[in-house]
N, C-alpha and C positions, 0 to 999 in steps of 0.2 A: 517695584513692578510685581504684580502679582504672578506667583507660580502657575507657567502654563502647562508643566509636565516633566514627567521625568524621562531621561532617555540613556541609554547606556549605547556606547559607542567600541566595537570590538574591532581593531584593524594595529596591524602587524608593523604600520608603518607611523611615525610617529608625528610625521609633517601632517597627514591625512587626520589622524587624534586631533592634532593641536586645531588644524582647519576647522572641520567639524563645531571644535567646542566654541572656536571664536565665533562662528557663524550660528549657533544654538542659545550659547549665553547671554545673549544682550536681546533675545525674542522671550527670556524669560523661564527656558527650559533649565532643569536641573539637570547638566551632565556630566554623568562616571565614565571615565577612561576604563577600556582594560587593551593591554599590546598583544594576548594572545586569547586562543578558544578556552582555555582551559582558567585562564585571567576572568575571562567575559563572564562562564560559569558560575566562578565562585560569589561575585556578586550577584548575579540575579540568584542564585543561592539566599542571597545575605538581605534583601532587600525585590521592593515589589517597585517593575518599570512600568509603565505605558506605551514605549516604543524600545526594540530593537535597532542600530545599524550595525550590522555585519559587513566586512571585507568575505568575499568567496572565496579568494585566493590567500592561504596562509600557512605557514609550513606548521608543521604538527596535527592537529586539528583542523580540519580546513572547513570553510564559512557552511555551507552542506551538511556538515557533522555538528557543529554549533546549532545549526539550526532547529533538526531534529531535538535535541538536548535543552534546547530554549523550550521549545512547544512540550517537551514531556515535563519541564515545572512547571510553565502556563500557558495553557493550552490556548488564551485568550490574548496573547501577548502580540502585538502587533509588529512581526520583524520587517526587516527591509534590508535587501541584499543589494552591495555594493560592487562590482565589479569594471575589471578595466578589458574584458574577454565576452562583450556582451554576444549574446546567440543567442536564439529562441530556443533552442533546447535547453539552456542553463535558465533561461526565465521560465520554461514553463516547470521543470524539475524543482524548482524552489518551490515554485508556488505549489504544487500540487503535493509539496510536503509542507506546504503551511505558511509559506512567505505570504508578507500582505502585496508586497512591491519590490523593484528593483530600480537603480541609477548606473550607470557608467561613469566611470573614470576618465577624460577629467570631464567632472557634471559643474552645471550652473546654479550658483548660490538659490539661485527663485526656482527650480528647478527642485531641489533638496527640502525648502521649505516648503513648499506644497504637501509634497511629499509626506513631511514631518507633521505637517498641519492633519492631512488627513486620517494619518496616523494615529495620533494621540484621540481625531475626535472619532474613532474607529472605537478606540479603547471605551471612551465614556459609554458610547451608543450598543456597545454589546454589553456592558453591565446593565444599564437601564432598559433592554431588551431581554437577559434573562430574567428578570423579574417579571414581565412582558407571557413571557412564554412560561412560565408557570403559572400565572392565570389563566392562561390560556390553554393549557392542560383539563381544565377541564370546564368550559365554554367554547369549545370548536367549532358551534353551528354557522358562525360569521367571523370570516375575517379578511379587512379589507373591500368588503363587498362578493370572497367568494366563499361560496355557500360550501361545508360539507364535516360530517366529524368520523370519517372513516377513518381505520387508520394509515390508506393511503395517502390522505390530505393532510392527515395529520405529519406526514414524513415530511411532505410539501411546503406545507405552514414551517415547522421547523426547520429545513431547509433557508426560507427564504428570510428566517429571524437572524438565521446565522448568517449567510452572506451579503446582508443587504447593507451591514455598513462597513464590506470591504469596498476596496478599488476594483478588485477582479472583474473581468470579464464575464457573463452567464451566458451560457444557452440553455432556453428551455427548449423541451421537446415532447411533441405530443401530438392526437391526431385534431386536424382540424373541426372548432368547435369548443374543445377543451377547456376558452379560456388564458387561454397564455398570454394575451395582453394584459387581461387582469395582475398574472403574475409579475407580469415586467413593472406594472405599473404601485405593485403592495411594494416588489422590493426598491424603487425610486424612493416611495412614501417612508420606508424604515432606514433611509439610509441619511446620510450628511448633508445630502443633493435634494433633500427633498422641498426647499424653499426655492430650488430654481427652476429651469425648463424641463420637462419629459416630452421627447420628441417620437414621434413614429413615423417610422418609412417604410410606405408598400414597397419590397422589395422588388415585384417581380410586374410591374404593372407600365416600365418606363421603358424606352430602348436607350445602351449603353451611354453616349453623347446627354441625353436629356436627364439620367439619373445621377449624373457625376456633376455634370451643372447644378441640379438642388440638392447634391450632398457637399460640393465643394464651392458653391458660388462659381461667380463670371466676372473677369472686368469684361471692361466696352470694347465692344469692338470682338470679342474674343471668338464668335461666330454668327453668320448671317441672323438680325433681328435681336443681337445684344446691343440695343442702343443705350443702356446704361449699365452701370454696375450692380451685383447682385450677390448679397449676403449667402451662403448655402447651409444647409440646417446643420454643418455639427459645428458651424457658427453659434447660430440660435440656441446648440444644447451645452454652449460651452459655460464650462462647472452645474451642468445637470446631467443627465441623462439621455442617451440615444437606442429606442428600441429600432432594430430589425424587424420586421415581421416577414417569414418565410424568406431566412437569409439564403437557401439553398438558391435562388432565384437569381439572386446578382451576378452580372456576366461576367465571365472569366475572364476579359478584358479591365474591367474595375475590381476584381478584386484586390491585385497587388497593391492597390491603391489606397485600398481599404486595411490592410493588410500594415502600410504604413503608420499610416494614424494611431490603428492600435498599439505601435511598438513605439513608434517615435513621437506619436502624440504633436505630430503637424501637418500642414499639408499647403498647398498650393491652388490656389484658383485658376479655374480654367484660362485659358491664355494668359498668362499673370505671373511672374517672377518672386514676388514676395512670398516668404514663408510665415505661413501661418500658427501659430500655438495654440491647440487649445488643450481644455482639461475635461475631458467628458469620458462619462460612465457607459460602454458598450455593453444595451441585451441585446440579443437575439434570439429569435424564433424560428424552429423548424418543422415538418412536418413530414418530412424525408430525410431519408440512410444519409447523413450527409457522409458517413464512412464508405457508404459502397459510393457515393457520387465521384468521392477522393478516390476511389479504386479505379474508379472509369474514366479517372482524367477532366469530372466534370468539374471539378471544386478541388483547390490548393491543396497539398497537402499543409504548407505551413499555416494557411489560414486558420485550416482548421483544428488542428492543433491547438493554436496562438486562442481562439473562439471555446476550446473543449476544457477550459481551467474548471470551471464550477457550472456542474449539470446538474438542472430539476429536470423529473420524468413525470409529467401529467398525466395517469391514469385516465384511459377510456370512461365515459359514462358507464359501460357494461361492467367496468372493472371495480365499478363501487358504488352497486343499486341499492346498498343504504343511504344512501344519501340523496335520491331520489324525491323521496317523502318531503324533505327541507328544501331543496329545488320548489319543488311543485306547490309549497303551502306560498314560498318567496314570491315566485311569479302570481301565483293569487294573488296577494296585497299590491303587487306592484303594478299589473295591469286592474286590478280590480280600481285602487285611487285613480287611476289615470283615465277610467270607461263609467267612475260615476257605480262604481259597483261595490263597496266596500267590505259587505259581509257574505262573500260566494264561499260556496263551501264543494268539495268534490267527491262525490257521489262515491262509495269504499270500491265497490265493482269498476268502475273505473280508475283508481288508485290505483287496484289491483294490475290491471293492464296496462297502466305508464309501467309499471313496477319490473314486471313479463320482459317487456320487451327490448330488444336491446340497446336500441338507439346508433345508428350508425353514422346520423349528423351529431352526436353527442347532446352536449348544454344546450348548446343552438337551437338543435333542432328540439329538445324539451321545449325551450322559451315559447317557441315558435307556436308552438300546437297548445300550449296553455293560452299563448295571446289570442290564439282563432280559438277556442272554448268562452275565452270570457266574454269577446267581442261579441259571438252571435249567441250566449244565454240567452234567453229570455227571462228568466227568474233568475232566485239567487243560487240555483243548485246547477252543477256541471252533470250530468247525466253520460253514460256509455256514448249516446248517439254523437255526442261533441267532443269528442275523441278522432284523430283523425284514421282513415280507413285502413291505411299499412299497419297501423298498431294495432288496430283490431282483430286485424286475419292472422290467421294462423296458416303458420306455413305446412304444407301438406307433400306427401310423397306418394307415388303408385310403385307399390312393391310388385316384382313381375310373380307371378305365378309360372314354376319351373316342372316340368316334370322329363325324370330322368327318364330315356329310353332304353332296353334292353340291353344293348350293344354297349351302354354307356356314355357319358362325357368329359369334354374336360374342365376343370376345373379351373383352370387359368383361364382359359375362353367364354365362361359363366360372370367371372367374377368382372371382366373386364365390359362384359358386355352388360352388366347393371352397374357400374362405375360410370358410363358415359352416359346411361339411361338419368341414372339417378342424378349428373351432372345436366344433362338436359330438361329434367323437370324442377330441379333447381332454378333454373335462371328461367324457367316461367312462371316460378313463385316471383321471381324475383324484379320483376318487368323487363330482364333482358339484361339488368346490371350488374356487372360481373363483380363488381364492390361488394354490395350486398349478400349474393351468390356465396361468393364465399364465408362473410360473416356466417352462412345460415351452416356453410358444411364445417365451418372450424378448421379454415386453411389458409393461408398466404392468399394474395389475389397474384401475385407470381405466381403462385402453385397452379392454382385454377387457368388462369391462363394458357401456361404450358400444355396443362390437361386437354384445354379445348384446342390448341392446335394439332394436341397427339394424336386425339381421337376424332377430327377433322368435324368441328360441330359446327355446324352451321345458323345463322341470325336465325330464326325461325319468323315467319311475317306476323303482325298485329297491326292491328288498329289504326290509325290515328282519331285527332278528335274529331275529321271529319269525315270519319269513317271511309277512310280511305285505307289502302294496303300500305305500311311502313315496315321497315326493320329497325326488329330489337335494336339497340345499342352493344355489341359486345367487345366493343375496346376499353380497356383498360380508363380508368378515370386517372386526369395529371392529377402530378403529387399526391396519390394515394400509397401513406407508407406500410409496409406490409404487416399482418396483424401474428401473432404469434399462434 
């Protein structure tokens, strides 16, 4: 039988050694015994593994200490922590010091070998990936399909070279527009999983009863209008991948449930007794504090924990207007083939103003206003005037004209009274949007809000398109996370 990998086996107990190796040996694996951490040590000293298993619990050395000590010889080494004291704080503690995975005591041989499977081909896929990422060092302009060679994307991109062939759980986070299914979707593509399903779930678009039914399936019967049974998607993503998108949405009724899967990796159909096994890879996406939500009782604390092992942070479009330029030549070609327009080109003065401005729908909203540019050219040049109109204007201020009186004034009464001036001619640059509002003063939209309730400002009327009298919008836009 051909060698499938090597594996070194550290635990205290010698029954659990001898299991192990009976159950590894005959799948083809090469493995070393050692009875303690300081045993285990010496061989991966002596000798290069593929996988780790570690006992947690071991007198002297204990599996936590091992662990560390494994990842400072190879930092690539795929461990897996054993324990018969399983908690979510002890799984997420391994892992956020480098575990790939964990098992409990007593665990099931199929169980183990997954496990070990994934493991070893963790190993191959991050050698064949750093080689990967040093060419891509320096070709950053595309990868995967997202455009950018900042060196915020560049954190991003490496990021996702490195986690995409663990087990781990991700959450990205970022504002909406950013892109973050792309990311869920590069790291599915670089990882083990990527010859099976990538699943996506609108988190936040179902009510409670209807979202658990297509994330866990139905038998019949199970409620009014199940007249037959029904597979639920981390069916369909089992041994693939299960994005979230805007996980903060799922009701706190289903989370526990969610919550399970992640840990125990099964679950139950709606009205249905059998338990179910699967083996899927959990992203998630968010676009909200899910820390402050868990402050407010809105979201688990252990969920979110159990979801916080390996974070990417997608930089704003504002936050890397180099990369702008390559957005915008992209969507040229891409709408240009698709409108029968192949050689548009973008006029430098209007470069200049994609460039300016800051984009508060991000990517999105870039696409967007290039797709209406190419669509209603007429020639092959984009000119200023096919730009759309917010990115053109410039936002403006009316500074008060003050003049002090003899007697004096005060200066706290000055200050505060162009603070809600200059808060009010804000949000008429701004069509009434406290989102934007704030992008423009460089503040939370928490903050701004606050403001306008302190200083009691009111909708001011406009428009509508039929010229009638409306009010501004000044509530707050959902799930807008706050900007720094």
């Amino acid at each position: 039988m051909a060698r499938a990998g090597s594996i070194l086996v550290i635990d205290d107990e010698e029954i659990m050694r001898e299991i192990l190796e009976a159950l590894l040996t005959p799948e083809g694996y090469e493995v070393r015994l050692a009875a303690s951490g300081a045993a285990g040590l010496d061989l991966a000293r002596s000798m290069s593994f593929d996988a780790a298993i570690v006992d947690v619990m071991m007198p002297g050395m204990d599996g936590l200490s091992v662990l560390d000590e494994l990842k400072k010889l190879d930092d690539d080494l795929a461990v897996i922590m054993v324990t018969a004291y399983a908690s979510v704080d002890t799984a997420v503690d391994a892992m956020k010091r480098g575990a790939l995975d964990y098992i409990t005591k007593p665990f099931k041989n199929d169980e183990v070998m997954v496990v070990v499977r994934n493991a070893v081909e963790r190993r191959r896929l991050v050698s064949e990936n750093r080689a990967l990422r040093q060419n891509l060092q320096e070709r950053y302009h595309k990868f995967d399909n997202i455009i950018g060679k900042s060196s915020r994307m560049r954190q991003v991109f490496d990021l996702i070279i490195q986690a995409a062939p663990s087990r781990s759980t991700i959450l990205i986070q970022g504002e909406s527009g950013t892109g973050k299914e792309l990311i869920a979707r590069a790291i599915h593509t670089h990882s083990a999983r990527a010859d099976r399903s990538f699943v996506t779930v609108n988190s936040g678009n179902l009510p409670p009863d209807l979202l658990e039914s297509n994330l866990f399936g139905h038998v019949k019967g199970a409620f009014t209008g199940a007249v037959y049974p029904k597979k639920g998607l981390f069916e369909v993503a089992d041994r693939g991948s299960i994005f979230f998108d805007e996980i903060g949405n799922i009701p706190l009724e289903t989370q526990p449930k969610l919550l399970r899967v992640i840990q125990e990796r099964e679950f139950m159909r709606l009205g249905g007794v059998e338990t179910i096994k699967v083996d899927v890879r959990i992203i998630a996406a968010t676009n909200v504090d899910l820390h402050q939500m868990m402050d407010e009782g809105r979201f688990r604390e252990d969920l979110y924990y159990r979801l916080h092992v390996i974070t990417i942070q997608l930089p704003a479009l504002r936050q890397r207007k180099e990369d702008i330029p390559l957005l915008v030549q992209h969507f040229l070609q891409k709408y240009g083939q698709e409108n029968g327009k192949p050689t548009l080109e973008l006029a430098p003065d209007a470069l200049d103003l994609l460039v300016d401005y800051d984009w508060p729908g991000n990517v999105r909203e870039l696409e967007n206003a290039i797709e209406r540019a190419v669509v209603l050219t007429p020639g092959s040049r984009i000119d200023v005037d096919l730009i759309p109109e917010q990115v053109r204007r410039k936002p403006t201020f009316q500074i008060p004209q003050i003049t002090v009186p003899p007697e004096g004034l005060s200066l706290k009464d000055v200050v505060t009274d162009f603070e809600k001036r200059l808060i009010e001619s804000t949000l008429d640059n701004a069509g009434g949007v406290q989102k934007r509002a704030a992008e423009l003063l460089r503040i939370k939209p928490t903050t701004l809000n606050e403001m306008i309730k302190r200083y009691d400002i009111r909708p001011r009327r406009k428009r509508n398109g039929n010229g009638d009298a409306a009010e501004a919008d000044q509530t707050p836009e959902p799930g807008i996370k706050p900007q720094n």
